[in-house]
PyMOL Python script that loads the backbone (N, CA, C, O; Angstrom):
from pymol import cmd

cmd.read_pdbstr("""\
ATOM      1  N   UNK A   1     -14.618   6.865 -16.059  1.00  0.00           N
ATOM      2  CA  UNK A   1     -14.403   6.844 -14.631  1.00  0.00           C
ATOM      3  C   UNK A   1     -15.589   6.208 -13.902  1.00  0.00           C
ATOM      4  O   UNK A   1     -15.562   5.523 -12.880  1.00  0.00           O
ATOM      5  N   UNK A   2     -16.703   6.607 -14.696  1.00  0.00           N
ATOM      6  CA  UNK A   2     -18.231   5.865 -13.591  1.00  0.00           C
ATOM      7  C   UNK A   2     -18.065   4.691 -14.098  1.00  0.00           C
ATOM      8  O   UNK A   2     -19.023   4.097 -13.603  1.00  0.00           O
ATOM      9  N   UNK A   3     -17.319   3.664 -14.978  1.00  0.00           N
ATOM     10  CA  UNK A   3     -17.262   2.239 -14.928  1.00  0.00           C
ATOM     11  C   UNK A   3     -16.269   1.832 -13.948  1.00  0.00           C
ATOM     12  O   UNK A   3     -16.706   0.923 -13.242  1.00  0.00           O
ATOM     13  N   UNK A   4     -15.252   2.139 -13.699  1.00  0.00           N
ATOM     14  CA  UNK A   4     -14.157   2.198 -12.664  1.00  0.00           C
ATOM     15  C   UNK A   4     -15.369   1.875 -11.263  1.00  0.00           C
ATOM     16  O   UNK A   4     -15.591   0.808 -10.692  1.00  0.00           O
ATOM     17  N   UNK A   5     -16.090   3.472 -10.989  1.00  0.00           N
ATOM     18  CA  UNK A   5     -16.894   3.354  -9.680  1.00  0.00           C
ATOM     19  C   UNK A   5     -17.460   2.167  -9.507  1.00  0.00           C
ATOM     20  O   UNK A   5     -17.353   1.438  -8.521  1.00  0.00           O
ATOM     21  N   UNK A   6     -18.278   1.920 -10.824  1.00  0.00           N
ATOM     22  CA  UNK A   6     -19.169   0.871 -10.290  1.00  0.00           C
ATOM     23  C   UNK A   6     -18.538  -0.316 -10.417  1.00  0.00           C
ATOM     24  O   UNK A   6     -19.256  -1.305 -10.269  1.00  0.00           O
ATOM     25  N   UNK A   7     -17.523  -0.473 -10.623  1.00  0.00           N
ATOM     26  CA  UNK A   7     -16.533  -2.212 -10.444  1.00  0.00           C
ATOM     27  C   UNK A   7     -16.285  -1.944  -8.822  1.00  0.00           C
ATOM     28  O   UNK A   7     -16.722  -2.727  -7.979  1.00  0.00           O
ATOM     29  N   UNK A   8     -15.627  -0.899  -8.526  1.00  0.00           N
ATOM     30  CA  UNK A   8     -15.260  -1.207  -7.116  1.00  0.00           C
ATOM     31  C   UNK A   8     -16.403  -1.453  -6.180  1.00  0.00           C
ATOM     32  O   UNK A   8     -16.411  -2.028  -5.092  1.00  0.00           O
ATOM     33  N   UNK A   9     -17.520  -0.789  -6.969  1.00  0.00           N
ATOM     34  CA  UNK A   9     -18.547  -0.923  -5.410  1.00  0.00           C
ATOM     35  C   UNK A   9     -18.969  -1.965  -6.014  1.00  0.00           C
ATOM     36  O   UNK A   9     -19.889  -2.215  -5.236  1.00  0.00           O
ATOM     37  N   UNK A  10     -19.042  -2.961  -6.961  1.00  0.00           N
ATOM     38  CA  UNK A  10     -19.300  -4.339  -7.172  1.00  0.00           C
ATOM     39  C   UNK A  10     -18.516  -4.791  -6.077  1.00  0.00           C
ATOM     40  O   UNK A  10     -18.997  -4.912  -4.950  1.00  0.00           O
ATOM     41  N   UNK A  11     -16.996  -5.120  -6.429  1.00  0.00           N
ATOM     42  CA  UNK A  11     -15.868  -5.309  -5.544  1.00  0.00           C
ATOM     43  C   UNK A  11     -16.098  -5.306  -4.180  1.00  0.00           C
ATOM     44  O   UNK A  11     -16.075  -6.319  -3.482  1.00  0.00           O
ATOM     45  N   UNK A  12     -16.399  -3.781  -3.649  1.00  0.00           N
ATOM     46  CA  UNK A  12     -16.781  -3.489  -2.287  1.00  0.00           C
ATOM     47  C   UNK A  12     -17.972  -5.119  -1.898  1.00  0.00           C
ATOM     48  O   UNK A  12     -17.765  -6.148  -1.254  1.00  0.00           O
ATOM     49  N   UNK A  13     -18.811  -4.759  -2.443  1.00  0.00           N
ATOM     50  CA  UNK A  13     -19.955  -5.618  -2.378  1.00  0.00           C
ATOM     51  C   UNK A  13     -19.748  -7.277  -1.868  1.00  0.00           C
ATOM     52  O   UNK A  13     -19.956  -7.826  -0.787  1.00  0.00           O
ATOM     53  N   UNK A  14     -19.221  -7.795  -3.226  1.00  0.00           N
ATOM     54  CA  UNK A  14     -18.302  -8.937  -2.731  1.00  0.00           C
ATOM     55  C   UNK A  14     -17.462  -9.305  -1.903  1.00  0.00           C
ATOM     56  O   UNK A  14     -17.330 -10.364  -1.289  1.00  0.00           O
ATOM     57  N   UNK A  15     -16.720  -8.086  -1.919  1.00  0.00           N
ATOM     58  CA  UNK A  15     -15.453  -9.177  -0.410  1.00  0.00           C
ATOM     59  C   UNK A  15     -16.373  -8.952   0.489  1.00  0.00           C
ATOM     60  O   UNK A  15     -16.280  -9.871   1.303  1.00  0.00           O
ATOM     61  N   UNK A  16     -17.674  -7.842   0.959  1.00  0.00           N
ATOM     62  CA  UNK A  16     -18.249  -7.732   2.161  1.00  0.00           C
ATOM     63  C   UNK A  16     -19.495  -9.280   2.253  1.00  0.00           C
ATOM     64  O   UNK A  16     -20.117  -9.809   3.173  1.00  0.00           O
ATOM     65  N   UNK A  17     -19.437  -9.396   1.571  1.00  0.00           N
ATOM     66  CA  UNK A  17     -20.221 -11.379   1.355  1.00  0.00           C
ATOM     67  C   UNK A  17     -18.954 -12.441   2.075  1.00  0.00           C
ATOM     68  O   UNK A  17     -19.168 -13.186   3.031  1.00  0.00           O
ATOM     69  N   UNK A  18     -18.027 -12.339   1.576  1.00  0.00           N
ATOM     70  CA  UNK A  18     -17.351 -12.831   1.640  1.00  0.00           C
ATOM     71  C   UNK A  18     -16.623 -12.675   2.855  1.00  0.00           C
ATOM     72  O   UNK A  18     -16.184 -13.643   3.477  1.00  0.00           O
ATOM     73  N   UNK A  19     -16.464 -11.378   3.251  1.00  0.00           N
ATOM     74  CA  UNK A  19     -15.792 -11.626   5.062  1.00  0.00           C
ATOM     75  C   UNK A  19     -17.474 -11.817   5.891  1.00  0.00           C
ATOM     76  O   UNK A  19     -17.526 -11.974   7.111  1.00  0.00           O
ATOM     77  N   UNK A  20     -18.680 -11.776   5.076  1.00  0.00           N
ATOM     78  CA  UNK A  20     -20.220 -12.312   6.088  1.00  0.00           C
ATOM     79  C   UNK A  20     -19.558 -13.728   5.904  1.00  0.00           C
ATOM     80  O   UNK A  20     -19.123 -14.134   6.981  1.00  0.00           O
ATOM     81  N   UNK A  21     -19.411 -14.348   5.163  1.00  0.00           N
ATOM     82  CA  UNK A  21     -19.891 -15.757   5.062  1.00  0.00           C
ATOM     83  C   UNK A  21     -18.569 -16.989   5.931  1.00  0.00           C
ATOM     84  O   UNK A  21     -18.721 -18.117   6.400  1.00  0.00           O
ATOM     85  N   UNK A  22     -17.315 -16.069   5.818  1.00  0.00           N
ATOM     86  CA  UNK A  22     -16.038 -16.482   6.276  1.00  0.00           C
ATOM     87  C   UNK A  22     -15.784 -16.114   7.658  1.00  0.00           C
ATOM     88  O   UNK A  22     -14.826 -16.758   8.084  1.00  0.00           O
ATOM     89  N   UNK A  23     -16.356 -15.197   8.657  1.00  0.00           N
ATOM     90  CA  UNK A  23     -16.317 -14.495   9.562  1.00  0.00           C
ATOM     91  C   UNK A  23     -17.411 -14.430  10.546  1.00  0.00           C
ATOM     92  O   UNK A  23     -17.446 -14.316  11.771  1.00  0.00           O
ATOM     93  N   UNK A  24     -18.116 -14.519   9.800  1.00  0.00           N
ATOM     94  CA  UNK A  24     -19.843 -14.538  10.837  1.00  0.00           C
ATOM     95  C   UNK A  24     -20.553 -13.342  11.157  1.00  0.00           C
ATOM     96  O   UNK A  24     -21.596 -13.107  11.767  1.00  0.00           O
ATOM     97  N   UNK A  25     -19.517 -12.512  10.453  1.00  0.00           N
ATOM     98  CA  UNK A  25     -20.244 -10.814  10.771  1.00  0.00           C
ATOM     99  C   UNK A  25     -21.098 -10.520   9.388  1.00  0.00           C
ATOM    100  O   UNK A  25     -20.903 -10.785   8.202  1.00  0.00           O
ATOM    101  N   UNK A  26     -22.613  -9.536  10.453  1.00  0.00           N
ATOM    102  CA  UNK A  26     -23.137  -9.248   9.951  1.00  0.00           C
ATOM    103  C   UNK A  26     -22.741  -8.382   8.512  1.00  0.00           C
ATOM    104  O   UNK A  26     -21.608  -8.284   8.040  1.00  0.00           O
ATOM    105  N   UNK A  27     -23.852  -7.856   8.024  1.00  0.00           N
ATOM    106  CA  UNK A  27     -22.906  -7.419   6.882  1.00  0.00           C
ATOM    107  C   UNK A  27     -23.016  -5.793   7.125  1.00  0.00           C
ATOM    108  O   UNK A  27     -22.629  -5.140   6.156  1.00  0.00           O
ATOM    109  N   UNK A  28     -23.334  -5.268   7.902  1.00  0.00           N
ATOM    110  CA  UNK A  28     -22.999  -3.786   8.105  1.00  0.00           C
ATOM    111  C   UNK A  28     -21.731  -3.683   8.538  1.00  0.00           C
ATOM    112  O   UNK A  28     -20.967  -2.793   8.164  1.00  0.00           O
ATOM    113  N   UNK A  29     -21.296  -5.019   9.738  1.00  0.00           N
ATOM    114  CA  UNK A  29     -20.028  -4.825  10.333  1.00  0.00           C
ATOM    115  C   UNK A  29     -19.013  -5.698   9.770  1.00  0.00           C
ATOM    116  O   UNK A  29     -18.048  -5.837  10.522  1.00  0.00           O
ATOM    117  N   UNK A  30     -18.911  -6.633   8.136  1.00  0.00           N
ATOM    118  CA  UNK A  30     -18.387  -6.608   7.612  1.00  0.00           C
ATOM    119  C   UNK A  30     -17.928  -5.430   6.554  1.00  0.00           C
ATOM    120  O   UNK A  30     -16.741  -5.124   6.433  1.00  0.00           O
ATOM    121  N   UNK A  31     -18.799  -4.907   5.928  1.00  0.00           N
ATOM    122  CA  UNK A  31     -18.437  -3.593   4.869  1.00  0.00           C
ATOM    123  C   UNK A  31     -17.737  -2.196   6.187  1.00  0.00           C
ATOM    124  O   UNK A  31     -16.732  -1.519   5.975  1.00  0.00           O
ATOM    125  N   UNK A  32     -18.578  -2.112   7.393  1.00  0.00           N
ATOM    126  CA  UNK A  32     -18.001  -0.665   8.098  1.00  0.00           C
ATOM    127  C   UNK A  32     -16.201  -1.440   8.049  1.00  0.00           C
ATOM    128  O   UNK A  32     -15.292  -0.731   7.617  1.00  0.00           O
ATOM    129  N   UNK A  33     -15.967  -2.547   8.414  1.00  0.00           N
ATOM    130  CA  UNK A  33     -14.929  -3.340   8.216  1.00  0.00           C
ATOM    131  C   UNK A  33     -13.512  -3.020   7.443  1.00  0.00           C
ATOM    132  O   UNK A  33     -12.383  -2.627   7.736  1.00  0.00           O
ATOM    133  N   UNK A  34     -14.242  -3.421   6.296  1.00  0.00           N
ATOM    134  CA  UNK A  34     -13.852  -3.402   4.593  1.00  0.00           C
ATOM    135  C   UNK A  34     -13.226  -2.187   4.301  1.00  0.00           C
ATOM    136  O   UNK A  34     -12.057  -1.953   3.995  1.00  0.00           O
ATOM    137  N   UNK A  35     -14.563  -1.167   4.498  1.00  0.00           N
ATOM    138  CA  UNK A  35     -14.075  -0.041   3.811  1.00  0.00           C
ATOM    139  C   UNK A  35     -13.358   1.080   4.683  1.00  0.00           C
ATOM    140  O   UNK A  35     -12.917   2.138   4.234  1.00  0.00           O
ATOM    141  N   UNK A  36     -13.316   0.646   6.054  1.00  0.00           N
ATOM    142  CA  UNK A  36     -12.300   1.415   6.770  1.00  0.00           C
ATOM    143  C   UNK A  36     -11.028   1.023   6.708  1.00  0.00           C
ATOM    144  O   UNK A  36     -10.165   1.796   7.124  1.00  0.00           O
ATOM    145  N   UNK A  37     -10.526  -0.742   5.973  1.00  0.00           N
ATOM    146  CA  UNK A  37      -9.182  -0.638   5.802  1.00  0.00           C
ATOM    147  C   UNK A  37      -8.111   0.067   4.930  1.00  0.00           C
ATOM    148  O   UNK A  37      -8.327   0.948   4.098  1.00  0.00           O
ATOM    149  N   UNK A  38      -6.749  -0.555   5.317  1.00  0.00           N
ATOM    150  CA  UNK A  38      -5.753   0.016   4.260  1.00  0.00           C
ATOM    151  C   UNK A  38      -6.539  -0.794   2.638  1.00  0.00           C
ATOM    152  O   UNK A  38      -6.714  -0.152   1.602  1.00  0.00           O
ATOM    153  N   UNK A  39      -6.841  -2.041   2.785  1.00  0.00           N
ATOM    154  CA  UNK A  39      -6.939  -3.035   1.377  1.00  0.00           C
ATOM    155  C   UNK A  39      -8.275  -1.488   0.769  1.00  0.00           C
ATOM    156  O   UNK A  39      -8.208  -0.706  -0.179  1.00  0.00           O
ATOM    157  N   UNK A  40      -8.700  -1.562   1.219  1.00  0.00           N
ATOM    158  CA  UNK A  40      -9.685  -0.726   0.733  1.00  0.00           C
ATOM    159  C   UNK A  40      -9.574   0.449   0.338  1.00  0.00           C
ATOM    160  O   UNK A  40     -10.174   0.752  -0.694  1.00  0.00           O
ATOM    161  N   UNK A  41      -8.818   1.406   0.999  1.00  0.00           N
ATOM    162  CA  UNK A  41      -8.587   2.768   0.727  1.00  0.00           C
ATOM    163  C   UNK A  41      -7.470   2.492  -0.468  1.00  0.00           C
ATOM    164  O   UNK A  41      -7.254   3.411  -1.257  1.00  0.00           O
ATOM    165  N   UNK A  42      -6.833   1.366  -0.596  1.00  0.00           N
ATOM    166  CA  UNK A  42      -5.880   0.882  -1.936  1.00  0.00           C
ATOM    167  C   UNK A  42      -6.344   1.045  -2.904  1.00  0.00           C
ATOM    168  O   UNK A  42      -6.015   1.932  -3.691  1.00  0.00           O
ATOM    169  N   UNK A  43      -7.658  -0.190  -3.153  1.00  0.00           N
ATOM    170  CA  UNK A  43      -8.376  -0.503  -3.628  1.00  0.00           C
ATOM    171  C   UNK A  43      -9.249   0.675  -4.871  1.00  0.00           C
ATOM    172  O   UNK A  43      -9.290   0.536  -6.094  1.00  0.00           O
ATOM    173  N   UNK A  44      -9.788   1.654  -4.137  1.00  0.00           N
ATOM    174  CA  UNK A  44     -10.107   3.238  -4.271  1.00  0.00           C
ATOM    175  C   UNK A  44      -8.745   4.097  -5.205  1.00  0.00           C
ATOM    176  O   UNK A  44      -8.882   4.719  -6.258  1.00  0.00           O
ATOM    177  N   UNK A  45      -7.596   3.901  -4.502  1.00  0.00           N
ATOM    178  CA  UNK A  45      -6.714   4.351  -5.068  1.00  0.00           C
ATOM    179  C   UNK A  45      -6.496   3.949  -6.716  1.00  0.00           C
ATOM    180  O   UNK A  45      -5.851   2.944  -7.014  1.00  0.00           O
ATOM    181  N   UNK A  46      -7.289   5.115  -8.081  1.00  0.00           N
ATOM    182  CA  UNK A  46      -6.709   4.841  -9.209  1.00  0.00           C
ATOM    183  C   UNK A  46      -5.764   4.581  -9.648  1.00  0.00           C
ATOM    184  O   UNK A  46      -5.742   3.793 -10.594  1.00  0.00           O
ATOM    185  N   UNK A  47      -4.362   5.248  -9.037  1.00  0.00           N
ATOM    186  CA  UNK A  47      -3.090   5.079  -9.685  1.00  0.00           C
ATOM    187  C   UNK A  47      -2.517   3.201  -8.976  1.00  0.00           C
ATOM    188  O   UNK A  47      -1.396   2.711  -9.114  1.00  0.00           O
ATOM    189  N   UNK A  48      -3.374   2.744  -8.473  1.00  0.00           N
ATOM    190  CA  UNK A  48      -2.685   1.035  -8.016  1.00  0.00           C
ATOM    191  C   UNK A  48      -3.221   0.752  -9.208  1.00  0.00           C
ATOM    192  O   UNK A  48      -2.494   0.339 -10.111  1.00  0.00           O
ATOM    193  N   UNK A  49      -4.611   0.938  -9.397  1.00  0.00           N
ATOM    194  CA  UNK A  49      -5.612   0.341 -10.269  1.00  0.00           C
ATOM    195  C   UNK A  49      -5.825  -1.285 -10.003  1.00  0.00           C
ATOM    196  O   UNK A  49      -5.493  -2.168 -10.794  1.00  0.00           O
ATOM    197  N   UNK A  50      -6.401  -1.462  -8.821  1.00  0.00           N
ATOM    198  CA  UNK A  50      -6.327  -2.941  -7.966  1.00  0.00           C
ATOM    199  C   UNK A  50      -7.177  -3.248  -8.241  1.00  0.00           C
ATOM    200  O   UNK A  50      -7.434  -4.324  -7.700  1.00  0.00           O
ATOM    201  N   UNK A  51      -8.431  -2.678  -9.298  1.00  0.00           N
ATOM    202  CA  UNK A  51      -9.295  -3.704  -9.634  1.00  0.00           C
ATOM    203  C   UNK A  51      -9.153  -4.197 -10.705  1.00  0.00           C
ATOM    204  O   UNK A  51     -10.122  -4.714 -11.261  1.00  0.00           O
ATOM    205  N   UNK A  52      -7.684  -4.171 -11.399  1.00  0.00           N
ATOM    206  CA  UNK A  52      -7.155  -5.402 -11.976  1.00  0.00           C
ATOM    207  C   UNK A  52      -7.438  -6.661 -11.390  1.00  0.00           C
ATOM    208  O   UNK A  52      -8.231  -7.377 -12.001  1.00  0.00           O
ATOM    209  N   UNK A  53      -6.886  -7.132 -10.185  1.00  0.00           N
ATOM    210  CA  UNK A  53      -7.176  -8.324  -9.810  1.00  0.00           C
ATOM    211  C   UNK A  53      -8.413  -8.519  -9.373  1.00  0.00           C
ATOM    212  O   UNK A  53      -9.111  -7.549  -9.078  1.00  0.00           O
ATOM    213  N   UNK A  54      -8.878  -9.807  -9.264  1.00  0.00           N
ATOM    214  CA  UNK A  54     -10.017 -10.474  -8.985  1.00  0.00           C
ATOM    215  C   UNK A  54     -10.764 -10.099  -7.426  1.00  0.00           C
ATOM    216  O   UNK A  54     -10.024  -9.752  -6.505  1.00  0.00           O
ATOM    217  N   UNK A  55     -11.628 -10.155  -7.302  1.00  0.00           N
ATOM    218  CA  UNK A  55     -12.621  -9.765  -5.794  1.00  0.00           C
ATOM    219  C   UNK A  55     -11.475 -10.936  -4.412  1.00  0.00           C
ATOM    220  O   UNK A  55     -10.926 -10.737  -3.328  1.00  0.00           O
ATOM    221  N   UNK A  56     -11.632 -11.946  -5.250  1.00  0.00           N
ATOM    222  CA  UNK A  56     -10.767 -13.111  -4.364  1.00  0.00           C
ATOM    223  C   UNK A  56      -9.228 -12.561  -3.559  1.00  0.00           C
ATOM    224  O   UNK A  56      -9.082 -12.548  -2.337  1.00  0.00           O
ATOM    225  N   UNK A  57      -7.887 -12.017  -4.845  1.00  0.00           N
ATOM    226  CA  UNK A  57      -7.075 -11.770  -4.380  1.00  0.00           C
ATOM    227  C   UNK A  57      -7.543 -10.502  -3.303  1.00  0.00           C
ATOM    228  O   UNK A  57      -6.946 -10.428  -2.229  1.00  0.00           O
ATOM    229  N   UNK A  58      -8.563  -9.570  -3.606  1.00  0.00           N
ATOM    230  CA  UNK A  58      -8.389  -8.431  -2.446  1.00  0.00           C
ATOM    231  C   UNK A  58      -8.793  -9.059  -1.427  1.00  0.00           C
ATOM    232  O   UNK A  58      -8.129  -8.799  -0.424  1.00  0.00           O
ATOM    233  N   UNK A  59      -9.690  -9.848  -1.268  1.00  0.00           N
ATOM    234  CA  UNK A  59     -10.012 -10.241  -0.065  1.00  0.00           C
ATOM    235  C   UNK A  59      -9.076 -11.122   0.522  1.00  0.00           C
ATOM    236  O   UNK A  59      -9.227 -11.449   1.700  1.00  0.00           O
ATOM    237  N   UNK A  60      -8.350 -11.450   0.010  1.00  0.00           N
ATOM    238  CA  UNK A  60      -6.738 -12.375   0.634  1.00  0.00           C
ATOM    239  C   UNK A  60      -5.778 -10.735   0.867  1.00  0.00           C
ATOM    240  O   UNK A  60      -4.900 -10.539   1.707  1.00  0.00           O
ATOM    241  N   UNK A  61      -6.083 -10.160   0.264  1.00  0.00           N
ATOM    242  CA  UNK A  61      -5.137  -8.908   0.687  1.00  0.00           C
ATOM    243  C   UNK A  61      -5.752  -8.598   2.345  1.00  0.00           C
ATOM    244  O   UNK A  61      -4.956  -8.767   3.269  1.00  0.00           O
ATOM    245  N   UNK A  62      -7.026  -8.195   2.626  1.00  0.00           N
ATOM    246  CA  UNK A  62      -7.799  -7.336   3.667  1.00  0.00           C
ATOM    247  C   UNK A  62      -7.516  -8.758   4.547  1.00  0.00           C
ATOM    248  O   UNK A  62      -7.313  -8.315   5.677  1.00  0.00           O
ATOM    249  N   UNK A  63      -7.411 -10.045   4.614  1.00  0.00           N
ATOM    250  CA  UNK A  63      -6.806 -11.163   5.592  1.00  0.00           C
ATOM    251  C   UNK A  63      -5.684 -10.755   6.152  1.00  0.00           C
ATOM    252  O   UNK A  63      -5.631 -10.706   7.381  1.00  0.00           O
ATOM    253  N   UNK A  64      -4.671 -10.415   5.436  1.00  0.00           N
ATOM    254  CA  UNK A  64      -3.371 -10.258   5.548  1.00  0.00           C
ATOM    255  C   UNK A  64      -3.666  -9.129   6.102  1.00  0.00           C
ATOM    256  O   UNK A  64      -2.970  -9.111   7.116  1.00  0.00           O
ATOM    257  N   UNK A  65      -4.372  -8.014   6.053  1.00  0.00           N
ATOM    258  CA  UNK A  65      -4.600  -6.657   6.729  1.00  0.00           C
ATOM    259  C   UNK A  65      -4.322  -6.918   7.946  1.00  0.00           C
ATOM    260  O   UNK A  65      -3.372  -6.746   8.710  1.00  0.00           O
ATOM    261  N   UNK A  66      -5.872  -7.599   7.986  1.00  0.00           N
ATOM    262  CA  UNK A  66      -6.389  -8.073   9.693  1.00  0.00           C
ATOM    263  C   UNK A  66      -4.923  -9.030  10.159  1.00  0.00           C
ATOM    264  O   UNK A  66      -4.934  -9.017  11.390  1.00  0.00           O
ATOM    265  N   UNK A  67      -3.971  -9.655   9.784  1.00  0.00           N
ATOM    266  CA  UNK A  67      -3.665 -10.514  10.323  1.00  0.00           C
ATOM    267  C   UNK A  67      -2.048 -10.284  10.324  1.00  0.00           C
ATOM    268  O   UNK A  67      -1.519 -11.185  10.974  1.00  0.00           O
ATOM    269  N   UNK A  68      -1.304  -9.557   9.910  1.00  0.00           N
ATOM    270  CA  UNK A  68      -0.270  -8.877   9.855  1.00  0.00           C
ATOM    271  C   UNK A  68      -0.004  -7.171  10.046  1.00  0.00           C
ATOM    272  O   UNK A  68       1.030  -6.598  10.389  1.00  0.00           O
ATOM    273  N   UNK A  69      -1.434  -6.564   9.664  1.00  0.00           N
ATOM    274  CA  UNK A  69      -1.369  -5.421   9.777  1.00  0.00           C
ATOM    275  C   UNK A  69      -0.854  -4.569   8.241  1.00  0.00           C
ATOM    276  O   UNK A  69      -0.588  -3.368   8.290  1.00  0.00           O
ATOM    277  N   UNK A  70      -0.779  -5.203   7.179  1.00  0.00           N
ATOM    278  CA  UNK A  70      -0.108  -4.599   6.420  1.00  0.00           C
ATOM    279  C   UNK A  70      -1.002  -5.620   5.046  1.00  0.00           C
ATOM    280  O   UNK A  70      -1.048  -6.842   4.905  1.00  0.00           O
ATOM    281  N   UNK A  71      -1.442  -4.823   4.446  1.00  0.00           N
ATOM    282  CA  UNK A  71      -2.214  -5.867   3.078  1.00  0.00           C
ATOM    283  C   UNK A  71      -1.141  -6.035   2.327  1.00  0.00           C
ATOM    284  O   UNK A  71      -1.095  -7.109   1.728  1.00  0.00           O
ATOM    285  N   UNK A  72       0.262  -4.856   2.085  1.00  0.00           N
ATOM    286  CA  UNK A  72       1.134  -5.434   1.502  1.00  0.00           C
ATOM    287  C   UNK A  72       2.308  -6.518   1.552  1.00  0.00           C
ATOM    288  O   UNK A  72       3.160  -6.864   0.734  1.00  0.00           O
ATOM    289  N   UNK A  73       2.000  -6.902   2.829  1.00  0.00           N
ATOM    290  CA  UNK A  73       2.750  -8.291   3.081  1.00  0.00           C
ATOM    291  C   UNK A  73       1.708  -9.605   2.331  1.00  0.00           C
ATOM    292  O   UNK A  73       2.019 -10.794   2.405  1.00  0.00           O
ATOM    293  N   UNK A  74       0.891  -9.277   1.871  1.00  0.00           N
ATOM    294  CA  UNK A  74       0.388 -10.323   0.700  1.00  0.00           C
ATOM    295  C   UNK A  74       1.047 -11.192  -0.369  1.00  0.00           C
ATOM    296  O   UNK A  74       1.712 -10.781  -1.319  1.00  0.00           O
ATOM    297  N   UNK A  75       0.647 -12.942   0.055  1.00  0.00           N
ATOM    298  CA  UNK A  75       1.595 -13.211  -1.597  1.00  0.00           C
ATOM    299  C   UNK A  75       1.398 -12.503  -2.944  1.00  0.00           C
ATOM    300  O   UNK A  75       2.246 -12.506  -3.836  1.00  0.00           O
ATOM    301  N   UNK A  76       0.291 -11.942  -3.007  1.00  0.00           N
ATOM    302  CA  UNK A  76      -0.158 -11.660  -4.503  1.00  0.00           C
ATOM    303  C   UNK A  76       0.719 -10.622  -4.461  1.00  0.00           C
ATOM    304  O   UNK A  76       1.206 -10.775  -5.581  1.00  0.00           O
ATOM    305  N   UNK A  77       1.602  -9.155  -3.754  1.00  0.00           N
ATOM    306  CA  UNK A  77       1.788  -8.283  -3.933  1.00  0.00           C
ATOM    307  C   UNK A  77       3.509  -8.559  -3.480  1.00  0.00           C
ATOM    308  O   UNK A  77       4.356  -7.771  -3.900  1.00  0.00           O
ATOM    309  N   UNK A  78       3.809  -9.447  -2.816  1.00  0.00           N
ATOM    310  CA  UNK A  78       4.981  -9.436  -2.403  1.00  0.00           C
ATOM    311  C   UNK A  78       5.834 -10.301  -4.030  1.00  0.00           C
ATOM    312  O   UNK A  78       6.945 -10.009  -4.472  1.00  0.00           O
ATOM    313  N   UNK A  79       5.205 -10.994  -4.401  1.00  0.00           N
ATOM    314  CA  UNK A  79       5.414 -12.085  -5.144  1.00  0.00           C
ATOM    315  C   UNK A  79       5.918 -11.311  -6.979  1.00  0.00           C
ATOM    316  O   UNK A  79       6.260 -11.892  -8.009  1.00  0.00           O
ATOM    317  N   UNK A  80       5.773 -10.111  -6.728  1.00  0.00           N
ATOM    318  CA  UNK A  80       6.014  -9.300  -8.087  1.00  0.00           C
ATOM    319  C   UNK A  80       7.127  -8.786  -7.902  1.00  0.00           C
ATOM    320  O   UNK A  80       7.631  -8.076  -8.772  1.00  0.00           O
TER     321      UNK A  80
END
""", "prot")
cmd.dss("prot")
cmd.show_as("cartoon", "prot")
cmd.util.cbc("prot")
cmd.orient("prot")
């Protein structure tokens, strides 16, 4: 289970680079961001086990968050 933890807070880590570098927000108010969404509290969720996919697809999930309201309107998740 503590390898699980520490992939996601890798995970965590990365998409919060990644909405700094795509977004312009700092990175406190990218991660307070991150980890207050649905993609995130998913993410956390063992039984999805979403850190199957890559740092990339979640952060196309938490887009679709912000931008539909729903991370599961995602191609990666609709598309199965």
């Amino acid at each position: 289970m503590s390898e699980i933890f520490s992939l996601i807070s890798k995970y965590i880590s990365i998409i919060t680079k990644q909405i700094c570098e795509k977004y312009g927000y700092d990175e406190q108010t990218a991660l307070r961001n991150f980890t207050s969404s649905e993609t995130c509290r998913m993410l956390k969720n063992p039984e999805l086990e979403m850190w199957e996919f890559c740092p990339d697809i979640i952060f196309e999930m938490w887009e679709c968050e912000q931008i539909t309201g729903n991370p599961r309107n995602s191609i990666y998740i609709r598309s199965k």
